[in-house]
MMTF fields as JSON, N, C-alpha, C and O atoms, coordinates in Angstrom:
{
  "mmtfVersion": "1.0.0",
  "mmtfProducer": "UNKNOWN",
  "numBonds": 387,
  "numAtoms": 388,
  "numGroups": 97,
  "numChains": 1,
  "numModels": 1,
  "chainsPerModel": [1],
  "groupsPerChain": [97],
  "chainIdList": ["A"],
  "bondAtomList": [4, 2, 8, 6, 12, 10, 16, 14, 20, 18, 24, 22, 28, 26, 32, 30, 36, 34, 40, 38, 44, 42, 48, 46, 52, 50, 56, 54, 60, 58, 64, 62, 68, 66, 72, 70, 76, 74, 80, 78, 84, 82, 88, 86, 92, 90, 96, 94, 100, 98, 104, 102, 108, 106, 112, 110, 116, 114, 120, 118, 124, 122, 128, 126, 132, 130, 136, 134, 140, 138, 144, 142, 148, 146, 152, 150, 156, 154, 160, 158, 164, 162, 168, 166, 172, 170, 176, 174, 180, 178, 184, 182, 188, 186, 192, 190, 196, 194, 200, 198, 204, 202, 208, 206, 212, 210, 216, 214, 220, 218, 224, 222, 228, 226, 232, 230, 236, 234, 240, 238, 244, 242, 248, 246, 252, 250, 256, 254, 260, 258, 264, 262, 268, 266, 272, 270, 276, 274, 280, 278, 284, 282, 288, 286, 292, 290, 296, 294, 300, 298, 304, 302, 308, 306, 312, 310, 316, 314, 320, 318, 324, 322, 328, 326, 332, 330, 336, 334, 340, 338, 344, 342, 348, 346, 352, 350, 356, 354, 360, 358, 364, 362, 368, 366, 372, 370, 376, 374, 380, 378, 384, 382],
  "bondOrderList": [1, 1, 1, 1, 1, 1, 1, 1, 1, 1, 1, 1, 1, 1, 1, 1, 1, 1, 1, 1, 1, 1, 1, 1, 1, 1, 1, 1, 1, 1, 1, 1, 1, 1, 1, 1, 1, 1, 1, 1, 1, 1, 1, 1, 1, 1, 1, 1, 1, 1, 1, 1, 1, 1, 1, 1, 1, 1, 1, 1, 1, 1, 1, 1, 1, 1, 1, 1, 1, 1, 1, 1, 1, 1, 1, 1, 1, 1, 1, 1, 1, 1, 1, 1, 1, 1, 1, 1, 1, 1, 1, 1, 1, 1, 1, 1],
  "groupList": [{"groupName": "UNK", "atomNameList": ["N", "CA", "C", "O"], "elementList": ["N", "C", "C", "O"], "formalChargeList": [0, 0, 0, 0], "bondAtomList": [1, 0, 2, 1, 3, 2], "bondOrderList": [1, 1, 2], "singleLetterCode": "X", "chemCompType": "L-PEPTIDE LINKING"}],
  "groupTypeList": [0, 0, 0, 0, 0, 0, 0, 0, 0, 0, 0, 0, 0, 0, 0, 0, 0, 0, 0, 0, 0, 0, 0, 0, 0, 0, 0, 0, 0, 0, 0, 0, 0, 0, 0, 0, 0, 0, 0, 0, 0, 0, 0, 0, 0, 0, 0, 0, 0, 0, 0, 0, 0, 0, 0, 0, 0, 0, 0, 0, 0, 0, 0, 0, 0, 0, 0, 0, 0, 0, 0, 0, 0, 0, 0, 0, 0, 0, 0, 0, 0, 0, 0, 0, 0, 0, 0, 0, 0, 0, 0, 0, 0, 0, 0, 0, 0],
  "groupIdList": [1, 2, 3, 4, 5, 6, 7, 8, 9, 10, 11, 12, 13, 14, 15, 16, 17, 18, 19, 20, 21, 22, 23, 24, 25, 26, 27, 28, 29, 30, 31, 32, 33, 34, 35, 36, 37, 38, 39, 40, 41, 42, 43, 44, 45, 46, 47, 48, 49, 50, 51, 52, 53, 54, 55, 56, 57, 58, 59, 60, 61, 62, 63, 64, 65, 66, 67, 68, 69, 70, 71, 72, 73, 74, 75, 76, 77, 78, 79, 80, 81, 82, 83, 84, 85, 86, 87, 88, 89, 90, 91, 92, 93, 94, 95, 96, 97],
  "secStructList": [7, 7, 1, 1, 2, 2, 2, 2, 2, 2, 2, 2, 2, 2, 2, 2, 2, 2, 2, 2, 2, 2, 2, 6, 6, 6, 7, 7, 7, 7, 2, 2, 2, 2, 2, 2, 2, 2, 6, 1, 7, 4, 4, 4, 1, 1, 2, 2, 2, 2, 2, 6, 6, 1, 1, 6, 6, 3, 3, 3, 3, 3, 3, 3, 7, 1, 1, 1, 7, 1, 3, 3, 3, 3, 3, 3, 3, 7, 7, 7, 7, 7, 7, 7, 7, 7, 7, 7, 2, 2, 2, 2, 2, 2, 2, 7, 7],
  "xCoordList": [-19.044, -18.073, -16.658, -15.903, -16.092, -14.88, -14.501, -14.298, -14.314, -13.073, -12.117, -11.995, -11.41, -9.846, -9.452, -8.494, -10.005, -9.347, -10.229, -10.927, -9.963, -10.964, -10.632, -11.544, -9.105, -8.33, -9.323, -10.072, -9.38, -10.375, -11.662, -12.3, -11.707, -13.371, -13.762, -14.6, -12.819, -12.967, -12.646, -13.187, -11.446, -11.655, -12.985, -13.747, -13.169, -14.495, -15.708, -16.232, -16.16, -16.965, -17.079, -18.077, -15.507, -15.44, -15.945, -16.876, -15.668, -15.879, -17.369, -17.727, -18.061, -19.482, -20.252, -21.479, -19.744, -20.049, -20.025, -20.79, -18.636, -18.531, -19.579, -20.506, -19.514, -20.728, -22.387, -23.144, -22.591, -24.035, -23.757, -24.676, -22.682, -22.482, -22.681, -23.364, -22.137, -22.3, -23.567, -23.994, -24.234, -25.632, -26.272, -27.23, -26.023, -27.35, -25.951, -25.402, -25.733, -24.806, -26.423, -27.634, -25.279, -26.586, -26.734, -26.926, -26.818, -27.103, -25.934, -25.148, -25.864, -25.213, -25.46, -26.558, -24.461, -25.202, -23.851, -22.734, -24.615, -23.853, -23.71, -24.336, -22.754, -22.369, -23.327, -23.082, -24.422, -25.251, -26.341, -26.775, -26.765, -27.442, -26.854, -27.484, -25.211, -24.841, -24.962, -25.567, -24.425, -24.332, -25.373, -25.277, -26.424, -27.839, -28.227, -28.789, -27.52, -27.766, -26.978, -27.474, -25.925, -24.76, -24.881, -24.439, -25.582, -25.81, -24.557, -24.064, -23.957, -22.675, -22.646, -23.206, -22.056, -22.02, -21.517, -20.918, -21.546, -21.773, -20.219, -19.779, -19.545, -18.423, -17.164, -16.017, -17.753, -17.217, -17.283, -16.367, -18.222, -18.576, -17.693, -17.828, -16.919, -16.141, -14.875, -13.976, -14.69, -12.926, -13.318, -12.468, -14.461, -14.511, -14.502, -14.388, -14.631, -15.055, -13.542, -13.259, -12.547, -11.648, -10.481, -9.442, -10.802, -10.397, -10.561, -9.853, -11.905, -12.398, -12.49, -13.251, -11.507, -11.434, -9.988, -9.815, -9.219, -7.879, -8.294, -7.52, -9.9, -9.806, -11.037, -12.259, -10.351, -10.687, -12.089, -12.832, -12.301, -13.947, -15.1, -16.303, -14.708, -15.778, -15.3, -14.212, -15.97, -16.064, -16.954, -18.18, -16.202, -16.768, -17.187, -16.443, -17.895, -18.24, -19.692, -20.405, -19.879, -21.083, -22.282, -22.514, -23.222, -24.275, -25.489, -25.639, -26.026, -27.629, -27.573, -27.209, -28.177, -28.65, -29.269, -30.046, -29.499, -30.299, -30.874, -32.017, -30.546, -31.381, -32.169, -33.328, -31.411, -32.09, -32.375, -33.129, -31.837, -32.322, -31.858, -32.498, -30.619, -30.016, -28.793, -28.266, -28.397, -27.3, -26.487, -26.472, -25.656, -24.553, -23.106, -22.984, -22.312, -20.913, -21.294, -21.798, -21.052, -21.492, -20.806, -19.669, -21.004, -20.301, -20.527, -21.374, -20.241, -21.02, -20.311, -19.428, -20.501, -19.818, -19.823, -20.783, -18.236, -17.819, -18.599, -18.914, -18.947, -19.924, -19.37, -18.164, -20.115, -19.804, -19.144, -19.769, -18.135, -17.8, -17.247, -16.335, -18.196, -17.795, -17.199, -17.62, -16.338, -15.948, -16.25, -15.889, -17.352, -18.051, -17.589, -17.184, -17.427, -16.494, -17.889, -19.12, -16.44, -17.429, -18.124, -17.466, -19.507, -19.812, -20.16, -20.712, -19.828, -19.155, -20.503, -21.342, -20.484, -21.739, -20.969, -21.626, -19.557, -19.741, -20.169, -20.802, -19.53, -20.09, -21.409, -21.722, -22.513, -23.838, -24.017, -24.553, -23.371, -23.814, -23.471, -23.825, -22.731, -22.066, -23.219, -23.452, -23.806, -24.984, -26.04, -26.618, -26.633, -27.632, -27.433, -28.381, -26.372, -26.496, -26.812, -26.852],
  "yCoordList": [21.656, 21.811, 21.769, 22.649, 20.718, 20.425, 19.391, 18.364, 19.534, 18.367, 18.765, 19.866, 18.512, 19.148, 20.211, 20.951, 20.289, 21.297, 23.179, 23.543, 23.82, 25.266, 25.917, 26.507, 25.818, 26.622, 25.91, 26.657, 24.359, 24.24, 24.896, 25.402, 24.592, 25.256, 26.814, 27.286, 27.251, 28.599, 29.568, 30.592, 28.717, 28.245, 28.338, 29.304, 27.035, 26.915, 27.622, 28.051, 27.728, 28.576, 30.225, 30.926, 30.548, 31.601, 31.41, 32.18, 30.519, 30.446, 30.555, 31.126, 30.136, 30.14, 31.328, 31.276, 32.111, 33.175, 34.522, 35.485, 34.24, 35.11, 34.883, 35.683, 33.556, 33.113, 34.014, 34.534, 33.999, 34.599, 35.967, 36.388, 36.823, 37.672, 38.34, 39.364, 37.882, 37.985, 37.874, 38.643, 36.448, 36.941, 37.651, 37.882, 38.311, 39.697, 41.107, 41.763, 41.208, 42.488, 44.086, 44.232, 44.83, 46.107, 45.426, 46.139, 44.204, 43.894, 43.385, 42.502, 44.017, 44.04, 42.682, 42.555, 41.704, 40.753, 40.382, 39.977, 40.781, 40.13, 38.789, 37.85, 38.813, 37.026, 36.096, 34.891, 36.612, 35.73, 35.142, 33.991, 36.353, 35.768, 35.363, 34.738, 35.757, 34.653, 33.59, 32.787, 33.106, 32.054, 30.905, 29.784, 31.645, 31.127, 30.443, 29.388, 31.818, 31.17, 29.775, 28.706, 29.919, 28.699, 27.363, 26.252, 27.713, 26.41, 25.97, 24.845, 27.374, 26.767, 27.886, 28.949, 27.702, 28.494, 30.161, 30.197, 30.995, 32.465, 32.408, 32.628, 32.186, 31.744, 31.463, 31.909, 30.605, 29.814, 30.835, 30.698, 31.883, 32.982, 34.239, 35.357, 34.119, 35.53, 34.998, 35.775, 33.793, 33.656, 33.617, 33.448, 33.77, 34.117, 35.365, 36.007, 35.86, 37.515, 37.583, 37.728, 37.51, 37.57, 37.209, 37.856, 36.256, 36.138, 37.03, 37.37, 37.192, 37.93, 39.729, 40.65, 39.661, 41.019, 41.68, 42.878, 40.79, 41.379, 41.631, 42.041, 41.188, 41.599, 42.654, 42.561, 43.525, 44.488, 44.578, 45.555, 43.342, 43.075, 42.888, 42.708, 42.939, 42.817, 44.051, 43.935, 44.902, 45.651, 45.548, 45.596, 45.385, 45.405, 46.579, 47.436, 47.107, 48.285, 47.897, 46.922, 48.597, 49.39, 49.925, 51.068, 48.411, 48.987, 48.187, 47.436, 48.59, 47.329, 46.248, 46.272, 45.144, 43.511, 43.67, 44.579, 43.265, 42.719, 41.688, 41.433, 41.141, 39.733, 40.466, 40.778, 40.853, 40.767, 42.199, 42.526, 43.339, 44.816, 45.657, 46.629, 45.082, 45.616, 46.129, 45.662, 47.144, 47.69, 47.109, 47.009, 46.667, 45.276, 46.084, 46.951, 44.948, 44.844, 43.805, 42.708, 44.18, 43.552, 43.362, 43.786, 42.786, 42.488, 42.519, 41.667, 42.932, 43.042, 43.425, 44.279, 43.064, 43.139, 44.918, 45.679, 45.289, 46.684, 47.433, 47.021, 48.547, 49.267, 50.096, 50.313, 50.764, 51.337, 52.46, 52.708, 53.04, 54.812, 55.346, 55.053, 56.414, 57.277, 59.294, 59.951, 59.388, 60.704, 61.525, 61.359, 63.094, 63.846, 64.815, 65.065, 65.688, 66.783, 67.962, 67.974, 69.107, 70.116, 70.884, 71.209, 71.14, 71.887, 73.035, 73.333, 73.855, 75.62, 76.144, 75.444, 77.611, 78.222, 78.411, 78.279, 78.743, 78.791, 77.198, 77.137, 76.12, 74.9, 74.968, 74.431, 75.315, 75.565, 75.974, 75.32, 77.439, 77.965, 77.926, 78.784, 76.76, 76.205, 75.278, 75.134, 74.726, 73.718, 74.465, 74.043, 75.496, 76.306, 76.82, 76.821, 77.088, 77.597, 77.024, 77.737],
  "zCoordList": [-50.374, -51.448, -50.899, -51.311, -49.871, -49.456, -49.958, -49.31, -51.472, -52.024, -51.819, -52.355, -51.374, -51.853, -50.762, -50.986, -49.848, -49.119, -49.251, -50.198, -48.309, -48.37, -49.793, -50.373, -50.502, -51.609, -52.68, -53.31, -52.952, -53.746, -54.061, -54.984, -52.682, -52.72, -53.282, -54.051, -52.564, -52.751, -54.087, -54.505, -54.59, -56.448, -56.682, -56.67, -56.924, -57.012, -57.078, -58.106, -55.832, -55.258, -55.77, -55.938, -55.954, -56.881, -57.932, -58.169, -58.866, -60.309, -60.629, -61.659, -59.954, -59.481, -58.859, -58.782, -58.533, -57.847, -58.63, -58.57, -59.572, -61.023, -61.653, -61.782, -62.189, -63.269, -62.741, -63.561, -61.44, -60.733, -61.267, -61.97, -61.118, -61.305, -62.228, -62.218, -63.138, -64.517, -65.301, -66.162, -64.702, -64.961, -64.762, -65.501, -63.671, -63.092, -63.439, -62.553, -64.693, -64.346, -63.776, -63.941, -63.123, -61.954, -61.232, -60.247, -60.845, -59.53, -58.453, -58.796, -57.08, -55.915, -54.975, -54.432, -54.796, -53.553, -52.715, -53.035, -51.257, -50.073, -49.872, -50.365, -49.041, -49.088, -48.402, -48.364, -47.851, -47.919, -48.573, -48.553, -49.267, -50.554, -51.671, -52.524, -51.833, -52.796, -52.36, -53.069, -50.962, -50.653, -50.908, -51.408, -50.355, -50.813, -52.149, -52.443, -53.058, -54.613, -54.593, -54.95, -54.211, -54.798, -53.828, -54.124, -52.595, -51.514, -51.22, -51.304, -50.741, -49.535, -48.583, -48.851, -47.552, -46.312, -46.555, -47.629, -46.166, -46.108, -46.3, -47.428, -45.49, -44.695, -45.838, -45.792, -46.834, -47.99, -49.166, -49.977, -49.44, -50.051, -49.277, -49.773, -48.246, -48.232, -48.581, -48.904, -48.558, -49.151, -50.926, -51.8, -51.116, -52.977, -53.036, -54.081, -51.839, -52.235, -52.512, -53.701, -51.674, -51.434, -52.647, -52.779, -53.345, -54.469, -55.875, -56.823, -55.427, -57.007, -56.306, -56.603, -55.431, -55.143, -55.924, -56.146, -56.196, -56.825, -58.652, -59.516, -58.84, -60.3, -61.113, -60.999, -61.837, -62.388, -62.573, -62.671, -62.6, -63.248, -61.898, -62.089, -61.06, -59.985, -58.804, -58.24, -58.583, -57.089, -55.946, -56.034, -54.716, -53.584, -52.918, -53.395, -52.142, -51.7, -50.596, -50.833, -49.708, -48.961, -49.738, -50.13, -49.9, -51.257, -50.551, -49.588, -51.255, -50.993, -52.157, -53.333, -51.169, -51.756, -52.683, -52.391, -53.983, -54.714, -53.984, -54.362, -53.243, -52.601, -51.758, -52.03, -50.416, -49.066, -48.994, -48.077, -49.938, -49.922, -48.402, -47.999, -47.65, -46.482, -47.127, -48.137, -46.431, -46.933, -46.015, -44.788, -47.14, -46.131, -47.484, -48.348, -46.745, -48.076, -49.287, -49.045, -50.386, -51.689, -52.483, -52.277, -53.556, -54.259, -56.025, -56.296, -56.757, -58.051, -59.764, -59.682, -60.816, -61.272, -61.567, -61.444, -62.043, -61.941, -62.795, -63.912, -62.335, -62.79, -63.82, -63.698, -65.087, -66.379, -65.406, -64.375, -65.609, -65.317, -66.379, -67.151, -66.211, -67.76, -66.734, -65.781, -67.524, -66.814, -67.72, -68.885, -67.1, -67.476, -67.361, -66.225, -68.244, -68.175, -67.464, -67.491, -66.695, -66.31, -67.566, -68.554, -67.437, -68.436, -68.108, -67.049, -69.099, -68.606, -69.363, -69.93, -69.214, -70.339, -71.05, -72.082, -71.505, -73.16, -74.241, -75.295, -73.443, -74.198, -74.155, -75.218, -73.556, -73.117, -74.498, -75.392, -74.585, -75.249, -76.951, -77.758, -77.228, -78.174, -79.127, -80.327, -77.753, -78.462, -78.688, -79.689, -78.167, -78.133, -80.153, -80.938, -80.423, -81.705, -82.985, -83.988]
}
């Protein structure tokens, strides 16, 4: 996937790498089993990481593969976070009634 130079590609290669993403939302994959999915070099998959790292919608982190099941660096789309308040015993005891 060198038309145009690595910036193409890696365009590219991004846009493609989202799209995987997106299909498997919960699931985590290192750059070599994306790579795998998309049939370009590992190599060509960290300058996408690299791209789709400045946006809101995808986080990187220290997780396990959905592919290869090693805890490597991954990549995946951003996970739901919901913030849970502490619950005290009088709220406990609020629902209890």
């Amino acid at each position: 996937m060198r038309e145009g130079g690595l910036e193409i590609s890696a365009t590219r290669i991004g846009i493609e790498a989202a799209r995987v993403l997106r299909d498997h939302p919960g699931h985590a994959f290192c750059d070599e089993c994306l790579a795998q999915r998309l049939a370009v070099s590992a190599r060509e998959v960290r300058y996408a990481f690299i791209a789709l790292a400045g946006s809101h919608e995808f986080d990187q982190e220290t997780w396990f593969c959905s592919g290869c099941l090693a805890q490597k660096h991954v990549i995946h789309v951003a996970w739901l976070r919901f913030d849970v308040p502490h619950i005290t015993e009088e709220a406990t005891n609020d629902w209890r009634e």
